[in-house]
N, C-alpha and C positions, 0 to 999 in steps of 0.2 A: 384315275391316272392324273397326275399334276399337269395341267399344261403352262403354267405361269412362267417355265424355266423356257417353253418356248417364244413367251412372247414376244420380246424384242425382236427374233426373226422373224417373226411372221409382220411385225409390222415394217421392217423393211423392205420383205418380199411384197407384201402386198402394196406396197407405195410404188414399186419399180415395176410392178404388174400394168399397176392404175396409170401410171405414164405410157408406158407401152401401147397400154389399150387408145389412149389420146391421140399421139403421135401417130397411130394406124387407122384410127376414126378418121382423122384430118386428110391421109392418103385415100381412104373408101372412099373419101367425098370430092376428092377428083379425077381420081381412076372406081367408078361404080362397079363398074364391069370384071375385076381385080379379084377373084376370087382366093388367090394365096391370101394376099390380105385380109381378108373376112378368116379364114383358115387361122392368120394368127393371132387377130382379138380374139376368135373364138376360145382355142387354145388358151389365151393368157385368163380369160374368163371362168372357164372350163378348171383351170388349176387353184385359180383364187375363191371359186367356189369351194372346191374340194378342201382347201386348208381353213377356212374360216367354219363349216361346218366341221371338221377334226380338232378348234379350238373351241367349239360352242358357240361362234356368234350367226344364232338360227336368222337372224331379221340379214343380216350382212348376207348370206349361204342365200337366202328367199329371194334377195333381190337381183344377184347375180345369174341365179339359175331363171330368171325369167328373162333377164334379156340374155342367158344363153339361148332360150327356144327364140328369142327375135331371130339371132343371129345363124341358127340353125335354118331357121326359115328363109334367112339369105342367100345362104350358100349353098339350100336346094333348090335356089333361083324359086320358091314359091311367094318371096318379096323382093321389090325393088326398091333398090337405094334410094331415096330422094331426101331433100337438106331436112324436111318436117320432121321423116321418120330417125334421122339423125339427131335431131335434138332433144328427141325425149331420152336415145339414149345418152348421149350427152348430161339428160339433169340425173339422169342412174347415176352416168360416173361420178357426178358432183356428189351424191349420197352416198356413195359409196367413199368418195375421200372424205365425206366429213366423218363417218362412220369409224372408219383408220385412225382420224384426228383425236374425235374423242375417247375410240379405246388406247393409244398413244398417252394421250392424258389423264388415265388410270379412270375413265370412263365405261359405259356396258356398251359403248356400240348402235345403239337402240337409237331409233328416229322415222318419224311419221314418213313414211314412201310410199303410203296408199296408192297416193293419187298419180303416182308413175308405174305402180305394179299394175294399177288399171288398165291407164294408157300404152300400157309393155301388152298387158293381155288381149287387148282391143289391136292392137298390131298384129300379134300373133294370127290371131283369128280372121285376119285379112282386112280389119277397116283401118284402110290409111289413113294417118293425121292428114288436117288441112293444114293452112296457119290461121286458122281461128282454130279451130279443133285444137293444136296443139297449144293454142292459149288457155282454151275454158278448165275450167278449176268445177269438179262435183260438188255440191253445195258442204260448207266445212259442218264436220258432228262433232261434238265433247265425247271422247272414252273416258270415261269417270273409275278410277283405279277406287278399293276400296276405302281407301284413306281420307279420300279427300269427298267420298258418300258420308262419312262419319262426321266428318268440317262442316258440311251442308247441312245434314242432320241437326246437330246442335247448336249451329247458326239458327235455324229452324226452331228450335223450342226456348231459346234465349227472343224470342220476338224480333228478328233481320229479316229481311225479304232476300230470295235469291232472283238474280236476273241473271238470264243468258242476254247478253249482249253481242247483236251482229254490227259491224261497224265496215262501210263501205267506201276506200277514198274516192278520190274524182283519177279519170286518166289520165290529167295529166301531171296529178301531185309528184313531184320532183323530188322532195325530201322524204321521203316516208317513215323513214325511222324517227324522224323528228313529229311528227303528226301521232306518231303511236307512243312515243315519250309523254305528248298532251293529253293525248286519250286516258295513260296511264296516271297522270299527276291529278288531273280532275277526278278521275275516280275514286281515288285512294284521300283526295279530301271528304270526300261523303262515304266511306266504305273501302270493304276489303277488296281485294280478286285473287281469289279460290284460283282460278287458272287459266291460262289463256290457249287458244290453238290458233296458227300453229305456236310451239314453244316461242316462250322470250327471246331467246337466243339468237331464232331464224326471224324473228321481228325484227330484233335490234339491225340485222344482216341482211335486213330488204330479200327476205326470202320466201317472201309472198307474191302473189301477185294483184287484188287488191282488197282482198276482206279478208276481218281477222274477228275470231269470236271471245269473247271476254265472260266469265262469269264472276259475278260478285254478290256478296253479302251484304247489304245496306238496309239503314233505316227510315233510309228517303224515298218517297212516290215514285213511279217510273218515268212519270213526265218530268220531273227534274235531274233525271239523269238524263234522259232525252235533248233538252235544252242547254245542259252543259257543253255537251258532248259537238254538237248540231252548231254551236259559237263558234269552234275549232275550222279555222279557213283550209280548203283544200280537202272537207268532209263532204262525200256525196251522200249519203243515207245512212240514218242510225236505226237500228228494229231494238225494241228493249219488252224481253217478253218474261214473265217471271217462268220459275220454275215449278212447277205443283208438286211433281213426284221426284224423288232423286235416286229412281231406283237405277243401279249400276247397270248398265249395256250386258248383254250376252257377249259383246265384241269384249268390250272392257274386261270383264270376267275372265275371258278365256286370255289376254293379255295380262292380266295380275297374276293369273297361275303360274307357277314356276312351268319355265321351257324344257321339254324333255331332251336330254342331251343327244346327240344323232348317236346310230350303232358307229361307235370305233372302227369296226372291221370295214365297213361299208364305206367311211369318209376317207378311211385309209388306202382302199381300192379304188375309188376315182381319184385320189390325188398320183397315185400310181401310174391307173391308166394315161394322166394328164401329164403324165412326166414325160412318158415315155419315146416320145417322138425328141425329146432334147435331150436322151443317153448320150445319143452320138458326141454332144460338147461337153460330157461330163470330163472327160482330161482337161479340159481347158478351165474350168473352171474352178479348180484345184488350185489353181496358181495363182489364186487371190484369197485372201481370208479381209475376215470385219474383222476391224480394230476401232471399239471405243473409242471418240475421239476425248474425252476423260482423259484414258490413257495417255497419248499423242500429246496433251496436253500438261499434264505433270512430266512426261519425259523433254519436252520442250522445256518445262520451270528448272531441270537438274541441269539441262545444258547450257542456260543460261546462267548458272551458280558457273559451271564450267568456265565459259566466258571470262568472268569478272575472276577467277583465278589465275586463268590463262594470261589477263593483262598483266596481274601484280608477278608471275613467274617471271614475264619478260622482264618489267622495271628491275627484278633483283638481281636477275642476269647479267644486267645491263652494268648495274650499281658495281655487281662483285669481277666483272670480268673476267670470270672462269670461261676458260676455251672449251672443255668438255660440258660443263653446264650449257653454255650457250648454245653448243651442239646439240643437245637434248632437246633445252624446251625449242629450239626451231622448228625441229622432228616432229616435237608434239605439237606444236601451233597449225604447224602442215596437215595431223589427222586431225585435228581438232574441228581444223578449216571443211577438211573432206566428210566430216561427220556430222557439220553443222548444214551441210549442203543436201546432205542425204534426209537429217530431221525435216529439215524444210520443204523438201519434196516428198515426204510423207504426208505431210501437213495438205499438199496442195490438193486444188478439186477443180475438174475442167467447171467455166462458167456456164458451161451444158446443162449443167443442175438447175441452176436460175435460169437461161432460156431457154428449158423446156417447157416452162408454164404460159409461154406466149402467143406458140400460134394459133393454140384453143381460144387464148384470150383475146388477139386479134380477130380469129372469125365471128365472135359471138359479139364481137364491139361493133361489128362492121355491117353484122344483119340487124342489130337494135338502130345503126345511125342510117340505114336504107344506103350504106356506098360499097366499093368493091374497091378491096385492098389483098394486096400478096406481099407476107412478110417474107425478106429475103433475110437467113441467117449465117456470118459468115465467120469460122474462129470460133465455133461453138468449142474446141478442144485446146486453146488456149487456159492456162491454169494459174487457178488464185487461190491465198491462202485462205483457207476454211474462214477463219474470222471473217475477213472481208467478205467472202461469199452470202455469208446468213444476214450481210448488213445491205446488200445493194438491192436485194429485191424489190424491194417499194421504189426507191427511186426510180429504177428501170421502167416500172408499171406504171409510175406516174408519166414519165415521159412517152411513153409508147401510147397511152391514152389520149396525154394531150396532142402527139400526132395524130392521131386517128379524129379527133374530135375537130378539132381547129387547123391542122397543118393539110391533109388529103380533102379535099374539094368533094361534093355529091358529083355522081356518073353524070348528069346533063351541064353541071358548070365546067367540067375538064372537059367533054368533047368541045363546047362551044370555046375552051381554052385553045384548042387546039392537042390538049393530051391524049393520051390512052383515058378510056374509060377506067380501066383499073387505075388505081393508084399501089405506090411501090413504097414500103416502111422498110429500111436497110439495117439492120442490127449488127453490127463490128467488134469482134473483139480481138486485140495483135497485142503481142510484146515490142515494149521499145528501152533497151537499156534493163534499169532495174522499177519499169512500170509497166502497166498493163492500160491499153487505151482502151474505152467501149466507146463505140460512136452510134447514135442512134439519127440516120439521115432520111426524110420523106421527101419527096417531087410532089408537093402540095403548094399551098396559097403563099409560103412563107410568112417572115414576120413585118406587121406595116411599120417602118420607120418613124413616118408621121404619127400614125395615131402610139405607137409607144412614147415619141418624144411630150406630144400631149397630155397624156393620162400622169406622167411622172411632174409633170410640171402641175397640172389640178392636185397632184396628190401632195404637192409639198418634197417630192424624192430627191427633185433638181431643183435647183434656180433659174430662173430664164436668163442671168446671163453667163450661168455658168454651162445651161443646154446648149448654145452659141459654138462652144468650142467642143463639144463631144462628136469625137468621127462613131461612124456607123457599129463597130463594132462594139465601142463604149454604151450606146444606144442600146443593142441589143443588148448588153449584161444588166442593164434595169430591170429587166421583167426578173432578176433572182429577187429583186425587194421586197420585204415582205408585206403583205394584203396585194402586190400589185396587179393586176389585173386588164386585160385589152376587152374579155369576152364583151359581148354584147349584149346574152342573155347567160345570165349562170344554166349552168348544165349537170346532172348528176353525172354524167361521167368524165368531164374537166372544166379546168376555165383556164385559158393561157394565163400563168402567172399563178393562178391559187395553187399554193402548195411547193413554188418552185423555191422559196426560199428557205423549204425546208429539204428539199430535197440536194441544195447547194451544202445545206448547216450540216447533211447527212454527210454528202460525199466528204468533206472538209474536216469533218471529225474523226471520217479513216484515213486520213491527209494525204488526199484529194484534192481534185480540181474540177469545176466542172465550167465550161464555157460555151457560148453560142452563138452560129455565125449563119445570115438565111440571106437567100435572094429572095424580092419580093416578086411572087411569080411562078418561081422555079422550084424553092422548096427552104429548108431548114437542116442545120445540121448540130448535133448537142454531142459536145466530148466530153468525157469522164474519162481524166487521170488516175490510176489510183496505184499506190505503193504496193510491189510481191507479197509483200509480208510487213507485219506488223510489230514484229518483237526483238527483232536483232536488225539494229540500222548502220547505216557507215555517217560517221561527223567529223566534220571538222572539230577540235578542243582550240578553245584561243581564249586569254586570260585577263583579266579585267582587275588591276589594283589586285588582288592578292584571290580573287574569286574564278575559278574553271567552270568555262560553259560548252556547252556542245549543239554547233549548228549542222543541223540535217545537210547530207552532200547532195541532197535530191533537188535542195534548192538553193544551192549555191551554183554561179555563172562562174566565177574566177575571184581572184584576191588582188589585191593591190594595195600600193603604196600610194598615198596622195597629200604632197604639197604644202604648208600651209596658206603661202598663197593661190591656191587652187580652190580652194574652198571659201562658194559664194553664198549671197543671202538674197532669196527669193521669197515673200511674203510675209519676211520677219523667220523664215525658216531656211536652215542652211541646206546647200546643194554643191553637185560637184559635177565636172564637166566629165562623162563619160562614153567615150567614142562619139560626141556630137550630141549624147543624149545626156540632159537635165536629170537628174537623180536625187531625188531627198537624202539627206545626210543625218543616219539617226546612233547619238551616240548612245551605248546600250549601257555607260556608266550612270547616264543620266535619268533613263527607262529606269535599269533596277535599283537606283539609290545605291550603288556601289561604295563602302565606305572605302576611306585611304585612296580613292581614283585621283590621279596625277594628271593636270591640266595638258591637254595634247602638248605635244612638243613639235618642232620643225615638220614634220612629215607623221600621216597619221596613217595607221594599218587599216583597212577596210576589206571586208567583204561584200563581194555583190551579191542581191539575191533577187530571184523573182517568185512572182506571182500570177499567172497567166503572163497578160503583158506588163502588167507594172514592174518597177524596179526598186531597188530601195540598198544605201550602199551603209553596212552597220560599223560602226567606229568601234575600233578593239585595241587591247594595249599589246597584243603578241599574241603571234600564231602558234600553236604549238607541235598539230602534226594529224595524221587522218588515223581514225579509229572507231572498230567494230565496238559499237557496243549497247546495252541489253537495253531498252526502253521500259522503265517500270513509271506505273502510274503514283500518281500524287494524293492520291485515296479521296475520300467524299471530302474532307474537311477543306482540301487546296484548289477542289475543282475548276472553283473560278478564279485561278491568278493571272493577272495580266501576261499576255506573249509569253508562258512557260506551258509546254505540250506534258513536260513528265521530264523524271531524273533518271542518273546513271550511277554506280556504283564505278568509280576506275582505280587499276591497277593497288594503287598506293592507301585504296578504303576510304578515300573522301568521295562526296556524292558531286557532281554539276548537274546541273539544271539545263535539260536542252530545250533551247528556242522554238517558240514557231514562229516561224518565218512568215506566214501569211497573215496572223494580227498585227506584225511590223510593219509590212508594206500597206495594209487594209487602212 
């Protein structure tokens, strides 16, 4: 029986399983007693088992059914919840998502879980983890697959020596992936490596916790591999032992044999059984189907060909002033409008998607750093368009870490603050207009004024006498600068500032905004602007000497007309007097080399635009009127041109060039 026509469901089902299960782990762990909820991990468990043995993945089907018997054992009250026996399952479901990950990525699924099946069966069987217990690691073995007994072999009769290498860092080595990069580049000067446990992969991804075994083929002593190795800072012990015999493991053996596929009828009857307490919402669930977003995606590309016809309909309309023409395309502009509204909200996806991977991630950041945080999440069903969704993730992670790390204080400095023991992470997402705000607020240490003004000043960011005049919240938008830095000591799970410059260059690229405003004391607050959608925007067109450009209406304030004698000169750079506020005068004939531009005249057209707070007012030769229109990219070859985001196709078939507005003001 083909299962490959299944797969893409199953890998969806099982992603929204593997959530499910997360988000109801997180409530066991503070209603213990809760036994519905145990009822519905188990169930989501219980059904994700049944369909991965019905598609053949036996190691995926193994792991699940063992922390089904944990979870059984729960909810015959013959185990108690406590945070220890939670985290092992917790590193299940991690292996269980990477498992999804790599069949996802045309992968088998397959991944060393030993040492959790162990820890699942020593549960079972009644010996509670401690938190040492739930740290020690069984001493790591090589499974030597047959292939790589053949490499060793004739590594072997070509005159190499094999070593098993155990390699142990110190507790408190911080970088580890970089430590195992050294390990590997030293080796690979004197010699091969045959293979490492656990896999390169979960090396690379600090998925150890802190020895890792190395075998290789060399033709150099063992004490000089010893010695290499042993140079490496942040090494606690190296064992380097050759190998005599490479005969393959009994374990190995039975892992190179092909996996006997499960009985069909059998995985088909527990996926049954596991269904069937959820008939009762099979009508509801009817009323949604998947739609490839592929699909969603080229039908987004024809609507916007739509668009760009739709404008040139109006212009000819306009041109021939036919009463019944004009009749028409209005007609059609109006379904065009209500069908462009409907695409786009197909399009959209609550940011429920991205912050559901948080509160897992919050608690497990919170018992590594010894403090007590409750994420508060609000707006989880506010909705953004797909593009932007698959691009916020990191940022969001990076900032919710570096609250967690640097912003929430440890339990004995907030009582002795006067706070709650617990500290409060606030996660916001609202519509306003045609944008979507996320705010990410903690009641921690805040940001020091002082030592940011400091460290920008050492770093060369400011000048000391241009630090003089920056108000506080100027202050805080430093720390976006890139290397900048307040931490103290670097941390592998943040440093205020590392990273934050890219996570500004992120939001800014789905043209965004990101800003930050903290009381020192009381806490920090981090906003992210970011636009509904990405591909049909509203502009301003206003025309420059014989050239049409199109500025974003998102960050336009108002237009005006101004003076020639209004316009002054501040630092050798021109300005203009605006409601009391001083405003750069930037002529955009002069920006893009505009040929044939006509020396201002009496009074100059301008738009205002901003940028968080700054402002920035753009000299133009004529307004010409507001307009939807499709935002296409500028391909690899244009990427980096000055202040141009991407062009537009309008009405009449000539392209403009829309502005961004925040490299103007920047």
């Amino acid at each position: 029986m083909d299962m490959s026509q299944y797969l893409d469901l199953f890998i969806d089902e099982s992603k929204e399983h593997l959530q499910a299960i997360n988000e109801r782990l997180l409530e066991l762990e503070k209603t213990p007693e809760d036994m519905s909820v145990v009822n519905d991990i188990f169930r989501s468990a219980h059904t994700l088992k049944g369909m991965s043995a019905t598609m053949g993945f036996e190691d995926l089907a193994n792991l699940t059914h063992q922390m089904e018997n944990v979870l059984d054992g729960i909810r015959n009250r013959r185990l108690s919840v406590t945070p220890e026996l939670l985290d092992v399952i917790f590193e299940a479901v991690d292996h269980l998502e990477a498992m999804i990950s790599s069949i996802a990525a045309g992968g088998d699924g397959t991944r060393d879980v030993r040492r959790t099946v162990e820890q699942l069966k020593r549960i079972e069987q009644g010996e509670m983890p401690n938190k040492q217990a739930a740290r020690e690691e069984p001493p790591l073995e090589h499974a030597y697959g047959e292939f790589e007994y053949h490499v060793l072999e004739q590594a072997k009769e070509q005159g190499f020596s094999v070593y098993e290498i155990r390699v142990r860092l110190r507790d408190d080595c911080l970088l580890k992936a970089a430590r195992v990069y050294m390990v590997f580049e030293q080796l690979n000067e004197v010699g091969e490596i045959v293979k490492a446990t656990p896999p390169v992969e979960m090396l690379e991804e600090e998925q150890f916790d802190r020895e890792f075994l190395v075998t290789v083929v060399s033709k150099a002593p063992a004490d000089e591999l010893q010695k290499r190795l042993m140079g490496i800072s942040e090494i606690d012990d190296v064992k380097v032992s050759m190998l005599s015999s490479n005969e393959p493991s009994a374990e190995s053996e039975k892992a190179a044999a092909p996996q006997q596929p499960a009985a069909m009828e059998q995985a088909a009857a527990v996926q049954a059984e596991a269904e069937a307490p959820e008939k009762q919402t099979a009508k509801q669930a009817t009323k949604t189907i998947r739609v490839n977003i592929e699909r969603l995606d080229r039908l987004m590309n024809l609507f916007e060909e739509l668009v760009v016809d739709r404008g040139r309909l109006e212009q000819i309309s306009r041109e021939l002033n036919h009463a019944e023409l004009t009749e028409t395309v209005e007609r059609m502009s109006r379904i065009s409008s209500d069908l462009q509204t409907i695409i786009l909200n197909m399009r959209m996806v609550p940011v429920e998607t991205v912050f559901n991977r948080f509160p897992r991630m919050v608690r497990q950041l919170a018992r590594e750093l010894g403090k007590k945080v409750r994420l508060d999440i609000i707006g989880a069903d506010t909705e953004l368009d797909r593009t932007v969704i698959d691009e916020i993730g990191d940022p969001l992670v990076h900032l919710i870490r570096n609250a967690l790390d640097h912003g929430i204080e440890a339990p004995d400095v907030r009582v002795a603050r006067g706070k709650p023991e617990e500290g409060t992470v606030q996660l916001r997402a609202y519509h306003s207009g045609n944008h979507v705000f996320i705010e990410i607020e903690d009641d921690g240490a805040g940001i020091s004024r002082e030592k940011v003004l400091q460290k920008a000043k050492s770093r060369g960011i400011v000048s000391p006498q241009a630090a003089e005049h920056l108000n506080d919240q100027q202050i805080y938008e430093l720390i976006f600068a890139p290397g900048f830095s307040t931490a103290e000591q670097v941390s592998d799970i943040s440093g205020r500032g590392v990273g934050l410059d890219v996570v500004k260059s992120t939001i800014e690229s789905l043209g965004g905004t990101v800003s930050v405003d903290s009381q020192p004391g009381k806490g920090s607050l981090f906003s992210i602007q970011l636009p509904l959608t990405l591909s049909i925007i509203s502009v301003l067109l206003v025309q420059i000497a014989e050239e049409t450009y199109a500025i974003p209406l998102s960050s336009i304030i108002e237009t005006a007309l101004v003076k020639k004698e209004e316009i002054f000169s501040a630092h050798n750079q021109p300005v203009i007097d605006f409601r009391g506020k001083i405003v750069p005068l930037v002529r955009l004939k002069d920006v893009f080399a505009v040929p044939g531009a006509a020396d201002d005249g009496d009074a100059v057209a301008v738009v205002i635009v901003r940028k968080g707070e700054k402002l920035a007012a753009l000299a133009v030769d004529l307004f010409i009127g507001q307009q939807e229109v499709v935002l296409k990219s500028l391909g690899n070859y244009l990427s980096s041109v000055f202040a141009i985001s991407g062009a537009t196709i309008l009405g009449d078939g000539r392209v403009a060039l829309i502005i961004d507005c925040n490299a103007l003001v920047k």
